[in-house]
TORNU-764412 format. One record per atom (N, C-alpha, C, O, CB): residue number from 0; residue in three letters; atom name; x, y, z. Coordinates in pm, whole numbers. Glycine has a CB too. Example, Ala and Ser with C-alpha at 12.3 -4.5 7.8 and 13.67 -1.06 7.14 Angstrom:
# residues 2
(0 ALA N (1319 -569 780))
(0 ALA CA (1230 -450 780))
(0 ALA C (1320 -330 780))
(0 ALA O (1424 -332 846))
(0 ALA CB (1131 -447 905))
(1 SER N (1285 -225 708))
(1 SER CA (1367 -106 714))
(1 SER C (1290 3 787))
(1 SER O (1341 114 804))
(1 SER CB (1408 -60 572))
***
This chain:
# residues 85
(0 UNK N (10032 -2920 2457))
(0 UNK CA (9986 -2838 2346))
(0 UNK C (10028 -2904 2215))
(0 UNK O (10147 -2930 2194))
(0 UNK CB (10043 -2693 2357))
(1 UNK N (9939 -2930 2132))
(1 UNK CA (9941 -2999 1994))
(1 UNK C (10019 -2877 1919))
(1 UNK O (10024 -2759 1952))
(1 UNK CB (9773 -3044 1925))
(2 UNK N (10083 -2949 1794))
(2 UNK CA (10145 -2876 1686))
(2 UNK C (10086 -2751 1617))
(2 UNK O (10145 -2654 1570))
(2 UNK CB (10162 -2965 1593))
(3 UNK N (9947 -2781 1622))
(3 UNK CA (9830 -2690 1542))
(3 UNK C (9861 -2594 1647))
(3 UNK O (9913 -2492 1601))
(3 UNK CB (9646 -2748 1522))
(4 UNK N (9843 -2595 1795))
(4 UNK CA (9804 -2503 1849))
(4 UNK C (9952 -2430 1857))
(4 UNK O (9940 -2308 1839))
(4 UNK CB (9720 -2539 1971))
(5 UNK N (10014 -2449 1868))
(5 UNK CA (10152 -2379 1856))
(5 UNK C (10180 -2279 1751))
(5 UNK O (10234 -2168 1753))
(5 UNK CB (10251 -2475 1837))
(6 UNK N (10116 -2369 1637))
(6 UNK CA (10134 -2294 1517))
(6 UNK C (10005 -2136 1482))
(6 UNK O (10009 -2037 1410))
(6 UNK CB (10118 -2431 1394))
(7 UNK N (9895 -2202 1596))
(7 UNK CA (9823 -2100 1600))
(7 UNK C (9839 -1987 1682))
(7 UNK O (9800 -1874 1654))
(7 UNK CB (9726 -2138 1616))
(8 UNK N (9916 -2032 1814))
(8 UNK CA (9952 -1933 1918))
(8 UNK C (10086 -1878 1852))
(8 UNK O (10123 -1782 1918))
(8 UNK CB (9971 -2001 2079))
(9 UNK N (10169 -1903 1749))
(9 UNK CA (10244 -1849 1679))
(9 UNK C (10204 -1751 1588))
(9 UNK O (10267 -1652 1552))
(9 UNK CB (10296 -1928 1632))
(10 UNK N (10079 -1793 1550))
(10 UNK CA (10005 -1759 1407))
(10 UNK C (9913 -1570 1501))
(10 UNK O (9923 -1450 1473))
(10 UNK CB (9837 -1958 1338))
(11 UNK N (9862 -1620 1570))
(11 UNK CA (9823 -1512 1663))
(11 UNK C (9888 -1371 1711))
(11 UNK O (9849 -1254 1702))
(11 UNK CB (9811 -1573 1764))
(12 UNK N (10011 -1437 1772))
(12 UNK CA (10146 -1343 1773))
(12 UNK C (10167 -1250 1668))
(12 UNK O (10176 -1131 1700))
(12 UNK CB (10270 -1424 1768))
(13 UNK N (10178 -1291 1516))
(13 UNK CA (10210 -1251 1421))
(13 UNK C (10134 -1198 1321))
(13 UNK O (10158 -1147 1211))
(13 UNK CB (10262 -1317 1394))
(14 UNK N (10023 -1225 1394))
(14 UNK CA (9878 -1109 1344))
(14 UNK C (9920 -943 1377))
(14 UNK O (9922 -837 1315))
(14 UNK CB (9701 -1150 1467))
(15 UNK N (9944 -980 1484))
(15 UNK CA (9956 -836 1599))
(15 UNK C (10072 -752 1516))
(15 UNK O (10071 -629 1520))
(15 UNK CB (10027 -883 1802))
(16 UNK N (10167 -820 1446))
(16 UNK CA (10314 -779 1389))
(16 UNK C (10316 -727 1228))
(16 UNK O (10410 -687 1158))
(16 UNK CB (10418 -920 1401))
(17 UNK N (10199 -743 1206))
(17 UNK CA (10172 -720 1043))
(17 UNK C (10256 -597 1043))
(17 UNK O (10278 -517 1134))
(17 UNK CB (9995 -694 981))
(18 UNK N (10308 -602 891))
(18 UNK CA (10363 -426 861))
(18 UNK C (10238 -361 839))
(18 UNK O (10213 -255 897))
(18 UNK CB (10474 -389 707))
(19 UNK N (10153 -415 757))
(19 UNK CA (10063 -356 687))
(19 UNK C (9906 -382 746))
(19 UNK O (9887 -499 782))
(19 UNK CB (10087 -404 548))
(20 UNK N (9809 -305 759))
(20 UNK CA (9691 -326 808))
(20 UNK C (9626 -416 718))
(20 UNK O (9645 -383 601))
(20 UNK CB (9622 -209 830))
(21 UNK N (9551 -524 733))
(21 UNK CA (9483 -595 676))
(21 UNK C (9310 -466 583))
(21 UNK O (9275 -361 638))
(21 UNK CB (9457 -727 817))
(22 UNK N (9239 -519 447))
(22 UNK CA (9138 -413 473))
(22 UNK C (9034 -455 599))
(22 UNK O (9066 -488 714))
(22 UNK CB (9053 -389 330))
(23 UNK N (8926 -447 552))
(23 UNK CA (8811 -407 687))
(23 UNK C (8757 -606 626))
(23 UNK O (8738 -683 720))
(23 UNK CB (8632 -194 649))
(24 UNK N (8747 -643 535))
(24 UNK CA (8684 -793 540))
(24 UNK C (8775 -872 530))
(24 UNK O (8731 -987 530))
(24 UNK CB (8589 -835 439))
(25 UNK N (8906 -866 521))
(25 UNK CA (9027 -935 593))
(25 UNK C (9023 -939 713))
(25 UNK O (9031 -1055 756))
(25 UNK CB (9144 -885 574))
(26 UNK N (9010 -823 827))
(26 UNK CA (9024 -824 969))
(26 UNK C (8889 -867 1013))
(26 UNK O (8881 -886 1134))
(26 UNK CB (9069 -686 1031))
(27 UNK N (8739 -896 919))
(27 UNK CA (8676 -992 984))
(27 UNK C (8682 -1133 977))
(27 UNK O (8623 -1207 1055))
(27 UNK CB (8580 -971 969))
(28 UNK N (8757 -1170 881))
(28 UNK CA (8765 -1292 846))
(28 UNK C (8857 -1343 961))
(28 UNK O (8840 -1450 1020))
(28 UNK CB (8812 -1311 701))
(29 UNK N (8965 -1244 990))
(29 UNK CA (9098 -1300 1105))
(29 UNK C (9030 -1292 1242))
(29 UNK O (9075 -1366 1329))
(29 UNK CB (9261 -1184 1111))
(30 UNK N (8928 -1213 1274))
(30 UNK CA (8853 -1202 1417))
(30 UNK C (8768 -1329 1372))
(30 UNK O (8772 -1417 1457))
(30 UNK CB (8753 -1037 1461))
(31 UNK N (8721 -1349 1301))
(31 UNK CA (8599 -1488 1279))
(31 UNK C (8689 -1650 1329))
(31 UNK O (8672 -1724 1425))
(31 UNK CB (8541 -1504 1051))
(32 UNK N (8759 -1652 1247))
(32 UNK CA (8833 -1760 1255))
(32 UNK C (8932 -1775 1373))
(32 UNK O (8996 -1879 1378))
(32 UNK CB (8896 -1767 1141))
(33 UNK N (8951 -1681 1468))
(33 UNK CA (9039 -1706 1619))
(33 UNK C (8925 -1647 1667))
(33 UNK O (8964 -1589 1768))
(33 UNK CB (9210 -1627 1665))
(34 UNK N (8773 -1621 1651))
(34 UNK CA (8688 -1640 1810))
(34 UNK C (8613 -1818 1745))
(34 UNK O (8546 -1883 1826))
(34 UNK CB (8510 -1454 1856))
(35 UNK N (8634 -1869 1615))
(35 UNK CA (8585 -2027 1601))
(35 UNK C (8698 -2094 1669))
(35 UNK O (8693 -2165 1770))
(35 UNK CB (8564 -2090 1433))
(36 UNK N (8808 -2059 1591))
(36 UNK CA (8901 -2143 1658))
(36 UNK C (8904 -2122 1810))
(36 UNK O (8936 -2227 1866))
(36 UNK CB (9034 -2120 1602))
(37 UNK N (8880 -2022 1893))
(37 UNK CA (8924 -2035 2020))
(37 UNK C (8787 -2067 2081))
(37 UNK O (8775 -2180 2128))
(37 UNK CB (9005 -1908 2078))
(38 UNK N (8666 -1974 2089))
(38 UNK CA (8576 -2041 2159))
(38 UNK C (8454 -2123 2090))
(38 UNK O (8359 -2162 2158))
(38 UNK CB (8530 -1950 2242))
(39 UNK N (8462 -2145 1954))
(39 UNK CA (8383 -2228 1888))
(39 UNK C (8232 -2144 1821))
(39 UNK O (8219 -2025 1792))
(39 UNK CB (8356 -2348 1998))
(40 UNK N (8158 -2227 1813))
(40 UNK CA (8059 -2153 1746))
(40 UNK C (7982 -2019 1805))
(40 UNK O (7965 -2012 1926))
(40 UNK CB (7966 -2246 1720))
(41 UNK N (7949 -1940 1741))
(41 UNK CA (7894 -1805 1830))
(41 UNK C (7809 -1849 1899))
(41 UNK O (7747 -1956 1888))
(41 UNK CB (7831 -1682 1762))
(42 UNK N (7796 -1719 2019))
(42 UNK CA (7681 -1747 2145))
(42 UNK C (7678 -1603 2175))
(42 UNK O (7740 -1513 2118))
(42 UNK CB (7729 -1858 2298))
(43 UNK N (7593 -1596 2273))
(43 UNK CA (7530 -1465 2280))
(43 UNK C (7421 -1418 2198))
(43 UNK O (7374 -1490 2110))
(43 UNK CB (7616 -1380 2262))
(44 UNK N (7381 -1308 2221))
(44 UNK CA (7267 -1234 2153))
(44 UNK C (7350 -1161 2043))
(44 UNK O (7473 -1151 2051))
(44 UNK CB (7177 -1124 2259))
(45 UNK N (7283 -1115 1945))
(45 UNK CA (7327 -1070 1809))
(45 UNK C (7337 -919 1853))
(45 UNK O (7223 -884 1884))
(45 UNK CB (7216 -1107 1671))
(46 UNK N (7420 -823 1867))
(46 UNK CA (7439 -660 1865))
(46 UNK C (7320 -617 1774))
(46 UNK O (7284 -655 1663))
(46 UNK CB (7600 -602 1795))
(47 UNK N (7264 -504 1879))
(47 UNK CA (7188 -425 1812))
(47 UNK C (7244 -362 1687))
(47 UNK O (7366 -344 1677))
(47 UNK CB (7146 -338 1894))
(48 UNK N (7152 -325 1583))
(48 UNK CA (7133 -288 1414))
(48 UNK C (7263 -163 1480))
(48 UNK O (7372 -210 1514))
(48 UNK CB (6916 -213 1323))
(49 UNK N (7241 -30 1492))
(49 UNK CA (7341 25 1515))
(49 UNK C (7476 14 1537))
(49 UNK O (7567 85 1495))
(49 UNK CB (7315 58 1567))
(50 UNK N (7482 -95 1616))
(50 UNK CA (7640 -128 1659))
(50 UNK C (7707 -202 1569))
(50 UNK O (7759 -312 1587))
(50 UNK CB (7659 -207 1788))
(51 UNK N (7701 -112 1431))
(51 UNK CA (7762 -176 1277))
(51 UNK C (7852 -266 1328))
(51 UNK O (7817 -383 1344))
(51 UNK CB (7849 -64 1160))
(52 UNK N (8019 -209 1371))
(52 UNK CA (8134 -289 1412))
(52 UNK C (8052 -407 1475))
(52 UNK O (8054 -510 1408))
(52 UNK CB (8244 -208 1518))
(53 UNK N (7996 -410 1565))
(53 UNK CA (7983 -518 1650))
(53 UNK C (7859 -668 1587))
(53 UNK O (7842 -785 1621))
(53 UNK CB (7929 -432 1800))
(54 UNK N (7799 -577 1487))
(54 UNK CA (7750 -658 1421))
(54 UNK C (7823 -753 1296))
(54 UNK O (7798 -868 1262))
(54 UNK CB (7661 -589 1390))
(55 UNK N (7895 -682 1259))
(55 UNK CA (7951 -717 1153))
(55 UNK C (8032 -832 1231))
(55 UNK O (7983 -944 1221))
(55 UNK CB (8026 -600 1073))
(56 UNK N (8138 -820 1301))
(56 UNK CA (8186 -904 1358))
(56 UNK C (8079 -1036 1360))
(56 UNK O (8076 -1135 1286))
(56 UNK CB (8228 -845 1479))
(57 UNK N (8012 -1005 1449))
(57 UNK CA (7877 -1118 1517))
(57 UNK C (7857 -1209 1370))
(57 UNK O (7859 -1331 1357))
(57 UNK CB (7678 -1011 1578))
(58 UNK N (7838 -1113 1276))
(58 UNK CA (7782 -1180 1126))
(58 UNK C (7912 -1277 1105))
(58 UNK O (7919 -1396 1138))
(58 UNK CB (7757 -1046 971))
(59 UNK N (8000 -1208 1050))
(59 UNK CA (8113 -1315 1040))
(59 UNK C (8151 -1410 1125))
(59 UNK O (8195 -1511 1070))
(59 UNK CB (8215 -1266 1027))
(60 UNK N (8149 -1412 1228))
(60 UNK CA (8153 -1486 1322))
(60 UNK C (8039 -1645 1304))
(60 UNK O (8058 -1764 1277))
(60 UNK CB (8121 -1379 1438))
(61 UNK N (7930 -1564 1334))
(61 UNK CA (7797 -1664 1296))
(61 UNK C (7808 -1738 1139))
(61 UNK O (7720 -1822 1117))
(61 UNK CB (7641 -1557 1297))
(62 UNK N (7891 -1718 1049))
(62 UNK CA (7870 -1754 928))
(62 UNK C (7986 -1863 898))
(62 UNK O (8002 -1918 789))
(62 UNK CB (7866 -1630 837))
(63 UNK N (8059 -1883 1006))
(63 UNK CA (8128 -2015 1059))
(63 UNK C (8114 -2102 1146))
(63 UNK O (8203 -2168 1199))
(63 UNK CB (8215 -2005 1088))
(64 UNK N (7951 -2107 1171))
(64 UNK CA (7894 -2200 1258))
(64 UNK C (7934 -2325 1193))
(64 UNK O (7944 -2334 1070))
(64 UNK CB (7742 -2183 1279))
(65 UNK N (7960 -2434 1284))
(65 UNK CA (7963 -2600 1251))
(65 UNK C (8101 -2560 1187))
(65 UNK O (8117 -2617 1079))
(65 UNK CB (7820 -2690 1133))
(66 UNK N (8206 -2476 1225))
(66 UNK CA (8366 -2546 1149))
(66 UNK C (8450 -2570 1251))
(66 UNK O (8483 -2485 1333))
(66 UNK CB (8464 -2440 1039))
(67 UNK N (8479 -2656 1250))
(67 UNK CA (8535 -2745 1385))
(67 UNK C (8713 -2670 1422))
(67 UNK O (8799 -2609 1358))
(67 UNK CB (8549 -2962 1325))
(68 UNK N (8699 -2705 1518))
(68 UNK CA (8826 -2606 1585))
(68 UNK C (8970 -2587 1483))
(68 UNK O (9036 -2499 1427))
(68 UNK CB (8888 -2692 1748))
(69 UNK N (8965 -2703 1500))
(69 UNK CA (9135 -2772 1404))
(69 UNK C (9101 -2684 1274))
(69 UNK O (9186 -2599 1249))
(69 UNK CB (9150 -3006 1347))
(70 UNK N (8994 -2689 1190))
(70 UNK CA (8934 -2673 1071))
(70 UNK C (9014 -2524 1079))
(70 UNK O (9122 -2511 1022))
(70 UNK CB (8751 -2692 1059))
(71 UNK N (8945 -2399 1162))
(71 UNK CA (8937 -2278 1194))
(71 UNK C (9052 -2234 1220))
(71 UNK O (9077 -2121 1181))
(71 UNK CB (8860 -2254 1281))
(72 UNK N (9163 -2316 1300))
(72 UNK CA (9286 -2300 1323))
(72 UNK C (9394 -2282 1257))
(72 UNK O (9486 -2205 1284))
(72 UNK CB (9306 -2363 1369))
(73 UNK N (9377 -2393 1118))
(73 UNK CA (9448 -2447 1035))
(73 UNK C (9403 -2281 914))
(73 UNK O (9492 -2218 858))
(73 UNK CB (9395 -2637 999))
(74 UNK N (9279 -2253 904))
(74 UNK CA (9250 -2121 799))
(74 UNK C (9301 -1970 816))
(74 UNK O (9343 -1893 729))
(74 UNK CB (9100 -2099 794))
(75 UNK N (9280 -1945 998))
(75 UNK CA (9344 -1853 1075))
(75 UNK C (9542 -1899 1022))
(75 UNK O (9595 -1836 930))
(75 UNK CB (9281 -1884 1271))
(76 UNK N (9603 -1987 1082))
(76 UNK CA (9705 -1994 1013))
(76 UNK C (9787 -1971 898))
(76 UNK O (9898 -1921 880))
(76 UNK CB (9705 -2046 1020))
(77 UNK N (9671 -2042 799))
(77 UNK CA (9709 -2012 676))
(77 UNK C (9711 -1830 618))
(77 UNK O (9805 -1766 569))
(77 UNK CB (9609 -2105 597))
(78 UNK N (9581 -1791 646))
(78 UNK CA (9554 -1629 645))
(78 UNK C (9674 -1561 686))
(78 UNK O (9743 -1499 605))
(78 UNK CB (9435 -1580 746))
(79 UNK N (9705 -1571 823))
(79 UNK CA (9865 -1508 868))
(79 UNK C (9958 -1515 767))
(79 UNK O (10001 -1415 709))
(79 UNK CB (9940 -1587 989))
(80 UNK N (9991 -1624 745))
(80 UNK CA (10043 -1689 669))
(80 UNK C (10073 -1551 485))
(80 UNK O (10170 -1484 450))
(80 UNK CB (9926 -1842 674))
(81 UNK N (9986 -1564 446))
(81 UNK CA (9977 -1513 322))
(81 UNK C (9939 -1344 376))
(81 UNK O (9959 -1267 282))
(81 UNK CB (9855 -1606 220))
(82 UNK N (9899 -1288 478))
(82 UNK CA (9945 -1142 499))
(82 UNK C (10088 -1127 525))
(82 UNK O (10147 -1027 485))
(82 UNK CB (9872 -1078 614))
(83 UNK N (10142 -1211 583))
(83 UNK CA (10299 -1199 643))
(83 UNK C (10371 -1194 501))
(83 UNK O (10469 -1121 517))
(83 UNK CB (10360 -1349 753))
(84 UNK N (10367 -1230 396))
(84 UNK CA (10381 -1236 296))
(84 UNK C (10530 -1344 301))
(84 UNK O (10585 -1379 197))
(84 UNK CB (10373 -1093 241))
***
């Protein structure tokens, strides 16, 4: 396991530990960037119009197509990073 990923499986951990709830386009930005960083660009079919949550996700998600793992890892990190204060 590389340094990055340590720092991300650290960085992950310490999502979960926040004092404080992130708002609602903070916690898509932190779900976007650990499903790029972990399984890479979106796949699947897009959630039906109704399933707001699940779309929204999907959107953010999809709107980090082409950012390469390390890239996604290193932003997820940093993000922790500056909620942890």
């Amino acid at each position: 396991m590389s340094d990055l990923e340590k720092a991300f499986a650290e960085a992950t951990a310490n999502a979960k530990q926040l004092t404080e709830k992130p708002d609602n386009d903070t916690l898509l930005k932190l779900y976007a960037l650990f499903k790029q960083a972990s399984e890479g660009d979106v796949s699947g079919e897009k959630p039906g119009f109704f399933d707001f949550v699940a779309t929204a996700k999907y959107e953010a998600w999809e709107a980090l197509a082409g950012t390469d793992k390390e890239a996604a890892m290193q932003k997820y990190i940093d993000l922790v990073k500056r909620l942890s204060g």
